[in-house]
N, C-alpha and C positions, 0 to 999 in steps of 0.2 A: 549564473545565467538566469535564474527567476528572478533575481532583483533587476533584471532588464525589462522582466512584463510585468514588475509592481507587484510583487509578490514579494514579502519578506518572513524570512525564518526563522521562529521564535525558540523552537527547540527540534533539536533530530536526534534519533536512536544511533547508537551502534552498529557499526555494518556486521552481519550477519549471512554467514554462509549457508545456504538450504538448500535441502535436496530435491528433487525434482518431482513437484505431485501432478500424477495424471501420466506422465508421458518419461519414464524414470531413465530412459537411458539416453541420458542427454549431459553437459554436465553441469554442475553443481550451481544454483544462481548466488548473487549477490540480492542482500535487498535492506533496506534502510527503512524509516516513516521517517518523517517532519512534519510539524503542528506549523501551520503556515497563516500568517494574514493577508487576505485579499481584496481589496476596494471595489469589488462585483462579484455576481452570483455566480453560483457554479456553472451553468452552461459557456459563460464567457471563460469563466475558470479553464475550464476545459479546454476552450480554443486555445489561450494562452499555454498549459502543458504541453498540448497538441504541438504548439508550434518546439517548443522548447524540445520535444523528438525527433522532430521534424530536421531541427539544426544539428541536433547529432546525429543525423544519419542514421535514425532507425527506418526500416527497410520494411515491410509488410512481410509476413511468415508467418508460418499454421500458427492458429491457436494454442498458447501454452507454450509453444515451443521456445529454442533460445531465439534472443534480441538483444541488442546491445545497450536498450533504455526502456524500461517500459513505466511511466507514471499512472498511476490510480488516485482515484478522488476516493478516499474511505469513508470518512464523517464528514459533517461540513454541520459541527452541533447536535443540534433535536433535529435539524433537516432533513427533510425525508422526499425525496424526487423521484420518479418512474414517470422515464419520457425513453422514446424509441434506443435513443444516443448516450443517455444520461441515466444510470442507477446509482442511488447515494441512502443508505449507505451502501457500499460495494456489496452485491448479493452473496458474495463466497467467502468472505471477512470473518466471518463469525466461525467459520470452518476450516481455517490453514493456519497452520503455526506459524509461516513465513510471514504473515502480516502481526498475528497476534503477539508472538514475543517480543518484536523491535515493537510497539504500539503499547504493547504494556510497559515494555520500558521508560517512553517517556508519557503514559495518560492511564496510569492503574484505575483508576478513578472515571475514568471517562462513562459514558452510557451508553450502550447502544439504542439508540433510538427507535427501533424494531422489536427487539428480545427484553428490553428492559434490562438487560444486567450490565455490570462492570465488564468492562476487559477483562480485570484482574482475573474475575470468574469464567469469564469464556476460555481463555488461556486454558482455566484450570481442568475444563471440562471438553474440550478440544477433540474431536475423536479421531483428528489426524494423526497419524504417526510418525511423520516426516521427521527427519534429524534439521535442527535449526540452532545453531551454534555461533559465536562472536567470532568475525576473522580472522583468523590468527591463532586461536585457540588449538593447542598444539589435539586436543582428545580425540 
């Protein structure tokens, strides 16, 4: 479905099962990354996701709460964006394992463009406690 709005996928993580941060008794999400390439900036980026939810029937519901798609812009490089609609890197990235594990899986190496460090190290230093485990993973 993104190769329909010109968006092609270079590498994605592992689906990964996580628990629910902020609002826990909910149940358990799924959550993936992919390193993507895109022939426009992020705002248009965005509309393009946007629509991509749109088509599967995600549905507007509290905050945090379950949905059946949710896409986030994480990085988009050194880029660094704060517009009303638009935060990149994602403000809360740096602080949930549900992004940082699948994201260090496939970009250990990567920078955050804010904190200056690796994934690899944000990971490490994480102060979330969430369970974040590969699909399937019988533990």
């Amino acid at each position: 479905m993104l190769s329909e709005h010109g968006i092609k996928i270079l590498r994605a993580s592992s689906i990964y099962r996580t628990e629910p941060v902020d609002f826990p008794d909910q149940p358990w999400f799924f959550n993936q990354v992919f390193e993507v390439e895109a022939p426009f900036a992020p705002p248009k980026f965005l509309n393009r996701i946007q629509a991509v939810e749109k088509a599967m029937k995600r549905v507007p519901r509290k905050d945090r709460g379950p949905r059946i798609i949710d896409i986030d812009i994480l990085l988009a490089g050194q880029t660094i964006v704060k517009t009303p609609g638009l935060v990149i890197p994602h403000p809360r990235m740096h602080r949930r394992n549900f992004v940082l594990v699948p994201l260090a899986e496939i970009a250990p190496d990567a920078i955050h463009p804010v904190t200056r460090k690796k994934i690899r190290t944000l990971m490490k230093v994480s102060p979330d406690g969430a369970v974040v485990r590969k699909a399937g993973d019988a533990r």
